[in-house]
Structure formats: structure tokens, C-alpha cells
Backbone and ligand atoms as CSV (ligand in chain L), in Angstrom:
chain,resi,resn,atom,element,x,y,z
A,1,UNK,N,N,22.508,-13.907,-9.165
A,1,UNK,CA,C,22.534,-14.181,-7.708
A,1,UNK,C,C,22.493,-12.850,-6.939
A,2,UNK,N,N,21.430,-12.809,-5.766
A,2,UNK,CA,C,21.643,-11.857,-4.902
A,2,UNK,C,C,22.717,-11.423,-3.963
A,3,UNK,N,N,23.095,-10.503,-3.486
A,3,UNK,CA,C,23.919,-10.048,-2.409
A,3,UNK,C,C,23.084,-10.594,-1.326
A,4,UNK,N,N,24.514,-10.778,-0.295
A,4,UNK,CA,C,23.642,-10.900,0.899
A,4,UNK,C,C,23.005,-9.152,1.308
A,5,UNK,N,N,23.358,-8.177,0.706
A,5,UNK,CA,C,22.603,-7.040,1.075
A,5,UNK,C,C,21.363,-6.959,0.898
A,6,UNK,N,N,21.933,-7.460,-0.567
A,6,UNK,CA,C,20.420,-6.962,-1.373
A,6,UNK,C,C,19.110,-7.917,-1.302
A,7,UNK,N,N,19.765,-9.236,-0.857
A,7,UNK,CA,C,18.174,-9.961,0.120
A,7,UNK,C,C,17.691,-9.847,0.962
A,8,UNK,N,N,18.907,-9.313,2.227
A,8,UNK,CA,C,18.600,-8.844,3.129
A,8,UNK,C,C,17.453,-7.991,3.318
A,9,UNK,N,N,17.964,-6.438,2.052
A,9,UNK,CA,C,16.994,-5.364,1.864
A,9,UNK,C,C,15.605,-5.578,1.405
A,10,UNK,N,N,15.555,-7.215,0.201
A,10,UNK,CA,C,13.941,-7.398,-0.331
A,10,UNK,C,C,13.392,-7.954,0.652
A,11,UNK,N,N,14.035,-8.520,1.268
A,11,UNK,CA,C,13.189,-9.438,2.530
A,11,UNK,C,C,12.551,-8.307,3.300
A,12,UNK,N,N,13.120,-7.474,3.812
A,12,UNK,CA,C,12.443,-6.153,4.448
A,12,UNK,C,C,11.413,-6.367,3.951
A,13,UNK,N,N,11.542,-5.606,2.374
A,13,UNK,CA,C,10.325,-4.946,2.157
A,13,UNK,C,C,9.177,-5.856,2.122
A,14,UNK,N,N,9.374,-7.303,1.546
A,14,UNK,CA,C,8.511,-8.193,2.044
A,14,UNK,C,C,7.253,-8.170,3.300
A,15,UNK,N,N,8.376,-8.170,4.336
A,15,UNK,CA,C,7.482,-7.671,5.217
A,15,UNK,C,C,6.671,-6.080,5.620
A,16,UNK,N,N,7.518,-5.377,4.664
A,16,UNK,CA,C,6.546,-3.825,4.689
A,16,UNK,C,C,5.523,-4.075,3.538
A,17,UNK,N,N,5.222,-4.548,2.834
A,17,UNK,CA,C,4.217,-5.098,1.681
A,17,UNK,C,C,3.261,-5.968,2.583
A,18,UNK,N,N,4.061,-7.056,3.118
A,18,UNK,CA,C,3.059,-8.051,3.897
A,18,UNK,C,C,2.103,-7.307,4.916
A,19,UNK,N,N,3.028,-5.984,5.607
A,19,UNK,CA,C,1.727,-5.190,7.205
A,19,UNK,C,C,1.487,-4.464,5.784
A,20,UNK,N,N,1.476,-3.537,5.024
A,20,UNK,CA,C,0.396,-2.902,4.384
A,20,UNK,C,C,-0.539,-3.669,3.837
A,21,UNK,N,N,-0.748,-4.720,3.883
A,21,UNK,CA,C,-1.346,-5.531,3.432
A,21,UNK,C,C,-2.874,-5.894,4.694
A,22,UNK,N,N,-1.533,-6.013,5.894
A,22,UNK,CA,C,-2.697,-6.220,6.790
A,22,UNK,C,C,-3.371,-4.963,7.404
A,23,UNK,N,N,-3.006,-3.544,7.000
A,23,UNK,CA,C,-3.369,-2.522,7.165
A,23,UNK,C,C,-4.675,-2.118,6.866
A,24,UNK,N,N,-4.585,-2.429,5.635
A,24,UNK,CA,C,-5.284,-2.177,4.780
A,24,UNK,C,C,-7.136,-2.970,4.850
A,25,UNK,N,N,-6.072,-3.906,5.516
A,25,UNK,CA,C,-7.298,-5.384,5.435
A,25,UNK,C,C,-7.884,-4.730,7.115
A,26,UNK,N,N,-7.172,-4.525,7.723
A,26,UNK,CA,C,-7.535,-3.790,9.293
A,26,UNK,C,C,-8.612,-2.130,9.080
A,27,UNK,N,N,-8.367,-1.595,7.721
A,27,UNK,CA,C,-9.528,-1.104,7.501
A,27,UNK,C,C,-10.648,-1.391,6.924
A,28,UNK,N,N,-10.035,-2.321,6.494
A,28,UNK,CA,C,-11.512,-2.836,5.835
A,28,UNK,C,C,-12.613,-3.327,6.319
A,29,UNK,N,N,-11.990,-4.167,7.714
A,29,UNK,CA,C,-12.712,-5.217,8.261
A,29,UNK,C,C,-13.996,-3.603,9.251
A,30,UNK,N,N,-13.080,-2.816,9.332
A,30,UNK,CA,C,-13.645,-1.546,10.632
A,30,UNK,C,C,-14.826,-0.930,9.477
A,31,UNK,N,N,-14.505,-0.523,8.266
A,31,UNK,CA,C,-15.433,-0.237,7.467
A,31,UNK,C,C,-16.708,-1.017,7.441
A,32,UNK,N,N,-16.427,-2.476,6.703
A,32,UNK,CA,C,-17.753,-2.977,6.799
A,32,UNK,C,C,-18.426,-3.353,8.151
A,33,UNK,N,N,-17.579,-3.320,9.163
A,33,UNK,CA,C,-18.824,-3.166,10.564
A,33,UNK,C,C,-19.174,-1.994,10.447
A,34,UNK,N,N,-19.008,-0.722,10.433
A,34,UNK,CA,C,-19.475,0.456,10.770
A,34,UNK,C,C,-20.477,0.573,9.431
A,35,UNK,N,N,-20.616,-0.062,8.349
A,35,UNK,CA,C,-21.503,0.057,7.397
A,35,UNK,C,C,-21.481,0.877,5.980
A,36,UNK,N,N,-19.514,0.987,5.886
A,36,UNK,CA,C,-19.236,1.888,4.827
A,36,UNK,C,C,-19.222,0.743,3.780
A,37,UNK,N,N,-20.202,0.298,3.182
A,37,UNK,CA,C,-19.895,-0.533,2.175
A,37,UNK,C,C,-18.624,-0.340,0.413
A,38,UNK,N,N,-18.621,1.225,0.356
A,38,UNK,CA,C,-17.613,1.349,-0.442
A,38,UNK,C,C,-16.554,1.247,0.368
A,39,UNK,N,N,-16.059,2.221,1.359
A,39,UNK,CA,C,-14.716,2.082,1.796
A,39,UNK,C,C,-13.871,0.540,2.153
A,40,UNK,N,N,-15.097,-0.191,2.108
A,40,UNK,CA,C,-14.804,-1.657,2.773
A,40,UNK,C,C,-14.588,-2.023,1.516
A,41,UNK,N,N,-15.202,-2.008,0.130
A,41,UNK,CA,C,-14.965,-2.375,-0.994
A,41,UNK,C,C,-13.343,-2.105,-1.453
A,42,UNK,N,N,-13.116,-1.098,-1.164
A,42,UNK,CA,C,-11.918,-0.475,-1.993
A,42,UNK,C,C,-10.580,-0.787,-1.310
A,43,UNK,N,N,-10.880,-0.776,0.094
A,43,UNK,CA,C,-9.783,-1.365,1.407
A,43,UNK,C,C,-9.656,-2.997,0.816
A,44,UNK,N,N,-10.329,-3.748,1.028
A,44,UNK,CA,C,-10.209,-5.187,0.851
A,44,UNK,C,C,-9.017,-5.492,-0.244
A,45,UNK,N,N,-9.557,-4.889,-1.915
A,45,UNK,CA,C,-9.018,-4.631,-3.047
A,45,UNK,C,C,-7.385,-4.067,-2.322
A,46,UNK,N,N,-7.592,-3.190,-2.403
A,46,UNK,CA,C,-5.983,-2.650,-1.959
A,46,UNK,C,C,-5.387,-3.096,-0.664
A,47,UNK,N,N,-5.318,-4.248,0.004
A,47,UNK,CA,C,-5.659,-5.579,0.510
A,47,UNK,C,C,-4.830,-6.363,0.048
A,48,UNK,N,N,-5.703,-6.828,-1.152
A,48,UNK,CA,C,-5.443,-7.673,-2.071
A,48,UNK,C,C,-4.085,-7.507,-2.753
A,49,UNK,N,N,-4.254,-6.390,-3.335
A,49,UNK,CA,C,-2.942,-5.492,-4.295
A,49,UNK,C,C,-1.362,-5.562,-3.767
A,50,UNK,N,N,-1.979,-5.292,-2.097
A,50,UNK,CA,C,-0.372,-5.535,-1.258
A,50,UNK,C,C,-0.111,-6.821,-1.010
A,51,UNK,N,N,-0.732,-7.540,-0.797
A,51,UNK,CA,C,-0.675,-9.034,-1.042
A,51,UNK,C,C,0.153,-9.456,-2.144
A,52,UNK,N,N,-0.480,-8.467,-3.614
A,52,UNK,CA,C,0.371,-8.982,-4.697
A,52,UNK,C,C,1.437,-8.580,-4.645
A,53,UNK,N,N,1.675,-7.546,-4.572
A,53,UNK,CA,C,3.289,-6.736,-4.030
A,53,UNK,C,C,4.192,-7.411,-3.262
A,54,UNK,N,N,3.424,-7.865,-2.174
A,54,UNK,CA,C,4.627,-9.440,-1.365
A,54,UNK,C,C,4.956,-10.376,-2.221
A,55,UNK,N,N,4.247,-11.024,-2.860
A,55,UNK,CA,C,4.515,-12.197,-3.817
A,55,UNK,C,C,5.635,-11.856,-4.860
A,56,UNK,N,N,5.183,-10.616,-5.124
A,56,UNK,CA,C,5.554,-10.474,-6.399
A,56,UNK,C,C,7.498,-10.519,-6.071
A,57,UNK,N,N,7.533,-9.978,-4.686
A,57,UNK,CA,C,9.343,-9.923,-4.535
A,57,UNK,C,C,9.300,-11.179,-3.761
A,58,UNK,N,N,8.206,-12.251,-3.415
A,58,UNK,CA,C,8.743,-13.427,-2.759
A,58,UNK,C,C,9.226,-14.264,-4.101
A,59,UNK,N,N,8.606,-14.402,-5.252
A,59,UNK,CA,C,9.081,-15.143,-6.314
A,59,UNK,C,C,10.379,-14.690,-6.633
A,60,UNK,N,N,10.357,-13.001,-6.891
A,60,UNK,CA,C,12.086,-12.400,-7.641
A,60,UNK,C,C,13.014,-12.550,-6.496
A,61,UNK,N,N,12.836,-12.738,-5.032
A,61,UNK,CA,C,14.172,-13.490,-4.470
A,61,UNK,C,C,14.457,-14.620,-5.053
A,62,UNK,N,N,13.252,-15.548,-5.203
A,62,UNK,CA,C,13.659,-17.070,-4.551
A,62,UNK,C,C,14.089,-17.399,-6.619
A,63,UNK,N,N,13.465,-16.458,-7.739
A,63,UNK,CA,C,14.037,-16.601,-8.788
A,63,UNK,C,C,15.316,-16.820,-9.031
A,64,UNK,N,N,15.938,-15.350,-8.293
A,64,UNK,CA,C,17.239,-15.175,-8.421
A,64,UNK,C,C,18.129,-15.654,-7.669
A,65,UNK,N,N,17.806,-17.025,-6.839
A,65,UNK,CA,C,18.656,-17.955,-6.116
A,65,UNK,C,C,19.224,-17.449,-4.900
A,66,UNK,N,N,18.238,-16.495,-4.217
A,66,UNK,CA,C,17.989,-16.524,-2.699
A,66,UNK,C,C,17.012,-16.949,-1.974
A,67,UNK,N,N,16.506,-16.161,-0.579
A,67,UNK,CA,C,15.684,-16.711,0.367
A,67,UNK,C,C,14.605,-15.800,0.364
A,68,UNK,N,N,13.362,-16.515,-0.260
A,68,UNK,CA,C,12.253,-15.160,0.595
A,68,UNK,C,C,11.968,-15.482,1.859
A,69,UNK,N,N,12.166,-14.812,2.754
A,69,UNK,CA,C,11.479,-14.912,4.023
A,69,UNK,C,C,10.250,-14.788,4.665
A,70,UNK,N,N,9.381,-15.426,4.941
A,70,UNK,CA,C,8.433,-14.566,5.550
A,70,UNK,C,C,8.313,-15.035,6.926
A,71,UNK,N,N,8.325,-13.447,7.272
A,71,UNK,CA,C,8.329,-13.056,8.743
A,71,UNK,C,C,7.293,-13.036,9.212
A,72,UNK,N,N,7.344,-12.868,10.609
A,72,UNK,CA,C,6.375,-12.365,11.635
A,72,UNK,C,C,5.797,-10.732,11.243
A,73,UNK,N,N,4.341,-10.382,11.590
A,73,UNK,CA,C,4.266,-9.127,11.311
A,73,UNK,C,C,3.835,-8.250,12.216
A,74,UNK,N,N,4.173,-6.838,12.041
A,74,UNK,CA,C,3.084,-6.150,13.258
A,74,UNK,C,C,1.684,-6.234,13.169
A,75,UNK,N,N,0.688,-6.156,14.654
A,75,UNK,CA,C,-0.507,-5.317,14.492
A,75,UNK,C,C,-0.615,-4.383,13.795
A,76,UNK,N,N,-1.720,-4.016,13.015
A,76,UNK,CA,C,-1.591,-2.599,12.281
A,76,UNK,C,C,-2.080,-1.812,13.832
A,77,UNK,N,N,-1.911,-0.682,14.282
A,77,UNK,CA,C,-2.242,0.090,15.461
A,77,UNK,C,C,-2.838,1.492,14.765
A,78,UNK,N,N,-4.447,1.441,14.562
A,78,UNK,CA,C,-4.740,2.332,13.686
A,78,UNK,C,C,-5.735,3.244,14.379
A,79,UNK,N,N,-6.181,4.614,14.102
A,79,UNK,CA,C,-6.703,5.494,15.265
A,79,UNK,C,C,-7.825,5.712,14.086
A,80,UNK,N,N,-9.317,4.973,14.297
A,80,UNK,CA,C,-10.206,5.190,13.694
A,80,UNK,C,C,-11.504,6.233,13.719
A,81,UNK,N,N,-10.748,7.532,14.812
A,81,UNK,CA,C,-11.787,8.309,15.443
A,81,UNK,C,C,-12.973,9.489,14.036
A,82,UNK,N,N,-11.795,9.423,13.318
A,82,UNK,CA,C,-12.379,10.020,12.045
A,82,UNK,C,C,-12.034,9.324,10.378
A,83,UNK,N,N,-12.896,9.851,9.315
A,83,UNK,CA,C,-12.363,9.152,8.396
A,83,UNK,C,C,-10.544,10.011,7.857
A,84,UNK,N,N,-10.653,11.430,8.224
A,84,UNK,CA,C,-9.726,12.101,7.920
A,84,UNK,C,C,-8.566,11.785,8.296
A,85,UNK,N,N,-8.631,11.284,9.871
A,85,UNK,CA,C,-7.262,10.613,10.663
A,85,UNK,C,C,-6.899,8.977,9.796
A,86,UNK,N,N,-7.978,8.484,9.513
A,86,UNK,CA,C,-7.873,7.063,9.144
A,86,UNK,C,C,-7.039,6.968,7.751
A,87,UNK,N,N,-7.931,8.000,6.702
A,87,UNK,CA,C,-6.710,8.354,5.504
A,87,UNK,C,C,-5.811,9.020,5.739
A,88,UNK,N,N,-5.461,9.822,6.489
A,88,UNK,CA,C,-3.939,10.372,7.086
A,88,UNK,C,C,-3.421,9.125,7.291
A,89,UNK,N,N,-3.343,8.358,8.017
A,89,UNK,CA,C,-2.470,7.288,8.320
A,89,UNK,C,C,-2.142,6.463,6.850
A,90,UNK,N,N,-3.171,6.316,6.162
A,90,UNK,CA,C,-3.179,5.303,5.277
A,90,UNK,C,C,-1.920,6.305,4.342
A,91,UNK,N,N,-2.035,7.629,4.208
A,91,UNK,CA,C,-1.695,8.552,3.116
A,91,UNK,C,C,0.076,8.224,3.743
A,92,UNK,N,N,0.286,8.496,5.244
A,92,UNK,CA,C,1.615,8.552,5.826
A,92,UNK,C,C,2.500,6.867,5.264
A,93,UNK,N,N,1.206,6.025,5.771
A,93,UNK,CA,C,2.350,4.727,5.254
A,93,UNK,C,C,2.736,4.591,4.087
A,94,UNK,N,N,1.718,4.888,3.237
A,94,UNK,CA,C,2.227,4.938,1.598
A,94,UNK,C,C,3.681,5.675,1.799
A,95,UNK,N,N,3.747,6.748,2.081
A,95,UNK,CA,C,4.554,7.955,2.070
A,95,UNK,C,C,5.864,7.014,2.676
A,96,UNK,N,N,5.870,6.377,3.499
A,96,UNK,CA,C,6.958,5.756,4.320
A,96,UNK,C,C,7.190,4.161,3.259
A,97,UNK,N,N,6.098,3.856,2.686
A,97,UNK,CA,C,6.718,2.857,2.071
A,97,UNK,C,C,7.748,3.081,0.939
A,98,UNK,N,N,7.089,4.485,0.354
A,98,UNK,CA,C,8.043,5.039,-1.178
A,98,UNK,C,C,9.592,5.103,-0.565
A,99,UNK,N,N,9.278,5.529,0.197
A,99,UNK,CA,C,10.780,5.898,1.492
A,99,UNK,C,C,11.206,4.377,1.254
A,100,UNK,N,N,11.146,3.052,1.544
A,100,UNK,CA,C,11.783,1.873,1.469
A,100,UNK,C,C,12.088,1.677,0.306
A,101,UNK,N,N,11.110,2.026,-0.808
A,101,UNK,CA,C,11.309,1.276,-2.023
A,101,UNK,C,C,12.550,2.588,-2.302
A,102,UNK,N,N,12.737,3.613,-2.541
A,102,UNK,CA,C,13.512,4.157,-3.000
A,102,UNK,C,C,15.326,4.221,-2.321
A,103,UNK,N,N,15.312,3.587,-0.573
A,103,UNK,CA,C,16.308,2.870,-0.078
A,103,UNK,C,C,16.743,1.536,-0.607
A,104,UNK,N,N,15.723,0.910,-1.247
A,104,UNK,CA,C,15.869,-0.241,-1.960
A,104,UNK,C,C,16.487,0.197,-3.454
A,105,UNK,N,N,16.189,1.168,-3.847
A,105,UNK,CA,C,16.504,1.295,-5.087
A,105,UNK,C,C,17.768,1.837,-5.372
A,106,UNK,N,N,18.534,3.030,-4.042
A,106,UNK,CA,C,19.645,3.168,-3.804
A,106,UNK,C,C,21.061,1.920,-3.496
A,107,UNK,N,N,20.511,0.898,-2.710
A,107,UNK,CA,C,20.902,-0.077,-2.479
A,107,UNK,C,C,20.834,-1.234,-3.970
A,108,UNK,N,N,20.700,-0.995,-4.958
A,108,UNK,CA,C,20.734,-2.190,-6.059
A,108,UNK,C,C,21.867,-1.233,-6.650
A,109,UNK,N,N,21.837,0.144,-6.750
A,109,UNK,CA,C,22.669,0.588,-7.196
A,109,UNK,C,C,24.167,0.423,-6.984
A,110,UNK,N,N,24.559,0.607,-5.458
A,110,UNK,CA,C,25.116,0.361,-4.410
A,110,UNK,C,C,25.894,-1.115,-4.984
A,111,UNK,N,N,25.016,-1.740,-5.001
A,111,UNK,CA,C,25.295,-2.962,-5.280
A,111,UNK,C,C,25.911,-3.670,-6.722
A,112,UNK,N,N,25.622,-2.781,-7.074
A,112,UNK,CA,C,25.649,-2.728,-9.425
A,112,UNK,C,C,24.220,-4.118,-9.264
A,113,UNK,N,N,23.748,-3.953,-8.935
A,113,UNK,CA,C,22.530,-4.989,-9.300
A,113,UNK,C,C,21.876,-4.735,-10.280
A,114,UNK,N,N,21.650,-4.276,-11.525
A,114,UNK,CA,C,21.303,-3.655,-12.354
A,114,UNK,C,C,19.830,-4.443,-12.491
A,115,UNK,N,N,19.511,-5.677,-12.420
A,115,UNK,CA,C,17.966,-6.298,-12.727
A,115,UNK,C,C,17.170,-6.239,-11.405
A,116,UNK,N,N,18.050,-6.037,-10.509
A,116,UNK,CA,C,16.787,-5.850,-9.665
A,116,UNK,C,C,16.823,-4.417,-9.356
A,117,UNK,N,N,17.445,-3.135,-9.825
A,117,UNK,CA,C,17.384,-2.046,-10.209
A,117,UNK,C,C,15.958,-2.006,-10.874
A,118,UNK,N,N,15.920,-2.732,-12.412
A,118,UNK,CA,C,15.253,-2.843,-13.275
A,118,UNK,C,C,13.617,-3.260,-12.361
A,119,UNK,N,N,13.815,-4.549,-11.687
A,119,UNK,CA,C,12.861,-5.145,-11.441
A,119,UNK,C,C,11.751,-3.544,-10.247
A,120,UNK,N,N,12.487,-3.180,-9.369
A,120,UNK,CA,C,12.164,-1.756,-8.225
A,120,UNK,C,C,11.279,-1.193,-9.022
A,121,UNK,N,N,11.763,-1.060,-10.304
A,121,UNK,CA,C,11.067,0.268,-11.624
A,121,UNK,C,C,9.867,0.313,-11.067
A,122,UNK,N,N,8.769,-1.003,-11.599
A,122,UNK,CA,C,7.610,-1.214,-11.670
A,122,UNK,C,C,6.905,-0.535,-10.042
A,123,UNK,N,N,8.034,-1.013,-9.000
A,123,UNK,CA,C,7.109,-0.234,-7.484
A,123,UNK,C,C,7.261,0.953,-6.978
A,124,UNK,N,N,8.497,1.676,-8.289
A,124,UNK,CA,C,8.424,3.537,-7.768
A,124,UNK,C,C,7.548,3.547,-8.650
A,125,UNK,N,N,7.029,3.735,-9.711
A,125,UNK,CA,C,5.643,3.361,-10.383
A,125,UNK,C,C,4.300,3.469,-9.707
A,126,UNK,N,N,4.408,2.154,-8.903
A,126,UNK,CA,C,3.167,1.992,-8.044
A,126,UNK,C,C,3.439,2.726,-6.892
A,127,UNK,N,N,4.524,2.954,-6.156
A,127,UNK,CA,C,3.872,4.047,-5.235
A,127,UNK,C,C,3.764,5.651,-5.473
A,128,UNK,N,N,4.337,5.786,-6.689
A,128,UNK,CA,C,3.539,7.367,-7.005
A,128,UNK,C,C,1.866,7.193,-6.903
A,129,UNK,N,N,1.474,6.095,-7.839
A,129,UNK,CA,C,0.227,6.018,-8.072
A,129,UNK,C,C,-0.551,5.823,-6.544
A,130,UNK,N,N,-0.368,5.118,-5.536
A,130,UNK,CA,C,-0.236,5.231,-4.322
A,130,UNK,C,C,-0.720,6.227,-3.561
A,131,UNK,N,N,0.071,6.934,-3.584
A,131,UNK,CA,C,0.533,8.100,-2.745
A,131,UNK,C,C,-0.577,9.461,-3.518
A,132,UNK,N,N,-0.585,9.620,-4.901
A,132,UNK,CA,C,-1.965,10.113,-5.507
A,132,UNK,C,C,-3.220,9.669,-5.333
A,133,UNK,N,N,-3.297,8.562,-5.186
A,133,UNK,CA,C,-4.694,8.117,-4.549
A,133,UNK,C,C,-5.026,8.695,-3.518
A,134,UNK,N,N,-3.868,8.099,-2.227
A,134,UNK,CA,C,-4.491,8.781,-0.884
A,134,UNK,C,C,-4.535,10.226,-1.324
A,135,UNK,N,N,-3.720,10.638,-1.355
A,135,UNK,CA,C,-4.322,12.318,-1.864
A,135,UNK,C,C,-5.309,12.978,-2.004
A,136,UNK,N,N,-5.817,12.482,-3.265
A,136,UNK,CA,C,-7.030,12.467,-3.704
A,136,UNK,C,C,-7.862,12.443,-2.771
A,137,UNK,N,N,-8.176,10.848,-2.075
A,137,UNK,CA,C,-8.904,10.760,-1.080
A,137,UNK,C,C,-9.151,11.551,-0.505
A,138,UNK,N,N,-7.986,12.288,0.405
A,138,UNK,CA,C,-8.191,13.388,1.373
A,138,UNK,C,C,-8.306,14.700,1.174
A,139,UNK,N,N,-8.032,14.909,-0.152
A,139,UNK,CA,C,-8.575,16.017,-0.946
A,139,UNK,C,C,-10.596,15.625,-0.899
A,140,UNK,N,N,-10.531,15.214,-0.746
A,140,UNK,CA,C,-12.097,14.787,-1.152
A,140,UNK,C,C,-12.336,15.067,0.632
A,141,UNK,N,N,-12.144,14.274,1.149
A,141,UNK,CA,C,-12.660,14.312,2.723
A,141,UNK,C,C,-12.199,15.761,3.181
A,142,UNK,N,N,-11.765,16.342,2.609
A,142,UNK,CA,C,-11.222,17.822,3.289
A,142,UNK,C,C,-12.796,19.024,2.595
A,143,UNK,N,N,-13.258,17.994,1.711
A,143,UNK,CA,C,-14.489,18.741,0.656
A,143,UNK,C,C,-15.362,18.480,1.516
A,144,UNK,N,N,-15.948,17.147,2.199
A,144,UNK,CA,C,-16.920,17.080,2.344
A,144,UNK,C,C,-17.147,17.934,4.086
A,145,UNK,N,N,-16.319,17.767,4.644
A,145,UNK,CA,C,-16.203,18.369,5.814
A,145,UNK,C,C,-16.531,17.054,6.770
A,146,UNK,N,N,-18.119,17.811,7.756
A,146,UNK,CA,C,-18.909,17.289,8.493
A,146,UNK,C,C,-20.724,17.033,7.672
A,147,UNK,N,N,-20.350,17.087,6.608
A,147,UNK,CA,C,-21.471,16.624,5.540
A,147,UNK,C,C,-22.013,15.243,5.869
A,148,UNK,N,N,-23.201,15.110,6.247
A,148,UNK,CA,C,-23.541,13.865,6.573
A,148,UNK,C,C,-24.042,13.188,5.007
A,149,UNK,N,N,-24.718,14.045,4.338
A,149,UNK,CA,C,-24.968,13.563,2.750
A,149,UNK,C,C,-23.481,13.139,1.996
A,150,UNK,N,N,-22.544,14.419,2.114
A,150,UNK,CA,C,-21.563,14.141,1.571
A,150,UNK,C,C,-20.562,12.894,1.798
A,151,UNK,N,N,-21.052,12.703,2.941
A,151,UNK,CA,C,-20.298,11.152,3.435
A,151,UNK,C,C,-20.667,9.934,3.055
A,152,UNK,N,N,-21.980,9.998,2.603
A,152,UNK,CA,C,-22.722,9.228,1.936
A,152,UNK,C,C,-22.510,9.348,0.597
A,153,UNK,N,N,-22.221,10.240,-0.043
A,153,UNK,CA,C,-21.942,10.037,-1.525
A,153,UNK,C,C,-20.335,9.720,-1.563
A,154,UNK,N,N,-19.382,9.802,-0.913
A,154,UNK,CA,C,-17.855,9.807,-0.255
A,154,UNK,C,C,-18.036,8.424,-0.825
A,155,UNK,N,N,-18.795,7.715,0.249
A,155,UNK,CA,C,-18.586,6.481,0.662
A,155,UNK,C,C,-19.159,5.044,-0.904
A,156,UNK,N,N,-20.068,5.820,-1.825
A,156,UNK,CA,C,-20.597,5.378,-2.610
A,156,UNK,C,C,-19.309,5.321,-3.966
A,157,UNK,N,N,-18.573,6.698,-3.749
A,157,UNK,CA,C,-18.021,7.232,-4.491
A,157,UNK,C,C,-16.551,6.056,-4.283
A,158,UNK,N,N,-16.132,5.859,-3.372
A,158,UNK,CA,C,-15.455,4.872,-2.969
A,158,UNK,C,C,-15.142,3.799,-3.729
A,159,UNK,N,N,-16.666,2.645,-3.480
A,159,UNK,CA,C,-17.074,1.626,-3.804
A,159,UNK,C,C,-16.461,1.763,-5.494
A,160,UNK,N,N,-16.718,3.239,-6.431
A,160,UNK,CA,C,-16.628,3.138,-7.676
A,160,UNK,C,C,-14.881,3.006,-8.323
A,161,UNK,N,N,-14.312,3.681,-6.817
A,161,UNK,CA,C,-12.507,3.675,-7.096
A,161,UNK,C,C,-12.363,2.093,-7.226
A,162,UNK,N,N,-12.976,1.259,-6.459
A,162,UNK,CA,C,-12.365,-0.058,-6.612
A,162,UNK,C,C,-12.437,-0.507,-7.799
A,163,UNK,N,N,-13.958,-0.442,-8.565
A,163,UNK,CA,C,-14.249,-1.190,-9.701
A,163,UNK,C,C,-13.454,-0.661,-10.575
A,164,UNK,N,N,-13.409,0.428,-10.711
A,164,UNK,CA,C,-12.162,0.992,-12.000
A,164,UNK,C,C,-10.774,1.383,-12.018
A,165,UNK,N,N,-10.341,0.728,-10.451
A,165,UNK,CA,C,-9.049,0.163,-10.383
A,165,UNK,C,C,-8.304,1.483,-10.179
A,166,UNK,N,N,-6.816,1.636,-10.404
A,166,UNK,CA,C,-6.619,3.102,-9.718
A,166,UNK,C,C,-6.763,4.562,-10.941
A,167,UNK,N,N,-8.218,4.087,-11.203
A,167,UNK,CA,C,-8.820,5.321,-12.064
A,167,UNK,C,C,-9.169,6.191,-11.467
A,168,UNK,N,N,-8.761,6.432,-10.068
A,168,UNK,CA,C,-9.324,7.543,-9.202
A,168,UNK,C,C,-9.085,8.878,-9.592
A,169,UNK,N,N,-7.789,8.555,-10.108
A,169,UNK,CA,C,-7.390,10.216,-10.224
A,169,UNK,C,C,-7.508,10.690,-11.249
A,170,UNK,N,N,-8.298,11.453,-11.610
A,170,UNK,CA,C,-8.973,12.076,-12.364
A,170,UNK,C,C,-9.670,13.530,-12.612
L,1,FEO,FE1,FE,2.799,-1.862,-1.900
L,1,FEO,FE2,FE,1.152,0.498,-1.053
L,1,FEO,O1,O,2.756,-0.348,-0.943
């Protein structure tokens, strides 16, 4: 059985999983109008992924004989003037989500919760991997500059992160 803390705290993140979710999907949708067919590829996917990330703690509340909630969410409010600003943002929320999961992970402790200690493992995990991606990314966009070719191979190069999943870093 959960604490009332410690549902309190998954329910949060619920909803920080649920807006990265729609974040994500809020770039995607801006990509494929503007005609980045990879970036729209790889946004959708990681989309998708935060999607699974909600589920995945809406089942381990309601397993462990609490409440998942789902809330209301924000607009994502995203400044699409460049691709560099657009992965900055994307790179910052990651950065702010590790920040929850690892308040979450202080808090099971807090708590002696030891399985859902256990269960957190798997998403400091995923947001290292996360947080190296965007990296990457912007390691890359910091390469290409104002390259109009290079944006074009960027953008191709993209499309290939999705298919091989977070094989980006490399
Ligand atoms: Fe599930 Fe990227 O945070």
C-alpha cells in the first residue's frame, strides 16, 4: 500500500510524463507542417514513449492499491524561432523532469518504500538516456550552424534516431 505521500508524489509525476508527452507531440505536429519529416518522425515516437511513462506509473499506483489520477494538463508554451531554441527547451525539460524523478526517489526513501524505490530505478535509467539524447542533438545543431545542406542531412539524420530507438548516442 501507498502513502498518502507517496501517491500524492506519483500522481505528480503522472502529470509531468502526461505534458512531456504533449510537448513533445506539440513538436511534432510544428515539424511536420514546416516539412521536417525526420524531426516529426522522432518527436511523435518520443510522444509515444512519454505516453508510456504515464501508464506505466498509472498501473503501479492503481497496482499497489491507490489512485492514479489523471489531471488536467498545461499548454506546452514552446518558442519555435530556431531549431537550437526548440532543442534547448526540449534538453531543459528533460533536465527538470530528472529533477522530479530523483525528488521522487528521495521521497520513497523518506518513506521506507523500498518497491517503489525499486520500481523509480527503471526512470533514473531513462532519464539519463534522455538527457544524452538531447545533448547529442544539440551537439549536432551547434555543428551544423546556419548550414542549409547541413539541416537537411540534420533532419534526415533524425528520421534514423527514431528507427533505431535511443541508438543515437553513439
Ligand atoms: Fe519521461 Fe522524458 O520524461
Amino acid at each position: 500500500m501507498l502513502s498518502e505521500i507517496m501517491q500524492s508524489a506519483l500522481n505528480e509525476q503522472i502529470k509531468v510524463e502526461a505534458e512531456s508527452s504533449q510537448i513533445y507531440l506539440a513538436m511534432a505536429s510544428w515539424a511536420e507542417v514546416k516539412g521536417f519529416e525526420g524531426i516529426a518522425t522522432f518527436m511523435f515516437k518520443q510522444s509515444d514513449e512519454e505516453r508510456q511513462h504515464m501508464l506505466k506509473l498509472v498501473k503501479y499506483v492503481n497496482q499497489r492499491g491507490g489512485h492514479a489520477v489523471i489531471s488536467a494538463l498545461e499548454e506546452p508554451r514552446l518558442d519555435y524561432t530556431s531549431f537550437k531554441t526548440l532543442f534547448t527547451q526540449l534538453y531543459r525539460h528533460e533536465v527538470r523532469v530528472s529533477e522530479c524523478i530523483n525528488i521522487l526517489v528521495d521521497i520513497s526513501l523518506s518513506e521506507k518504500d523500498y518497491a517503489t524505490h525499486n520500481f523509480l530505478q527503471w526512470y533514473v535509467s531513462e532519464q539519463i538516456e534522455e538527457e544524452a539524447t538531447a545533448r547529442v542533438i544539440l551537439d549536432k545543431i551547434d555543428l551544423i550552424g546556419d548550414d542549409k545542406g547541413g539541416l537537411y542531412l540534420f533532419d534526415n539524420d533524425m528520421k534514423n534516431f527514431s528507427a533505431t530507438g535511443h541508438n543515437i548516442v553513439q
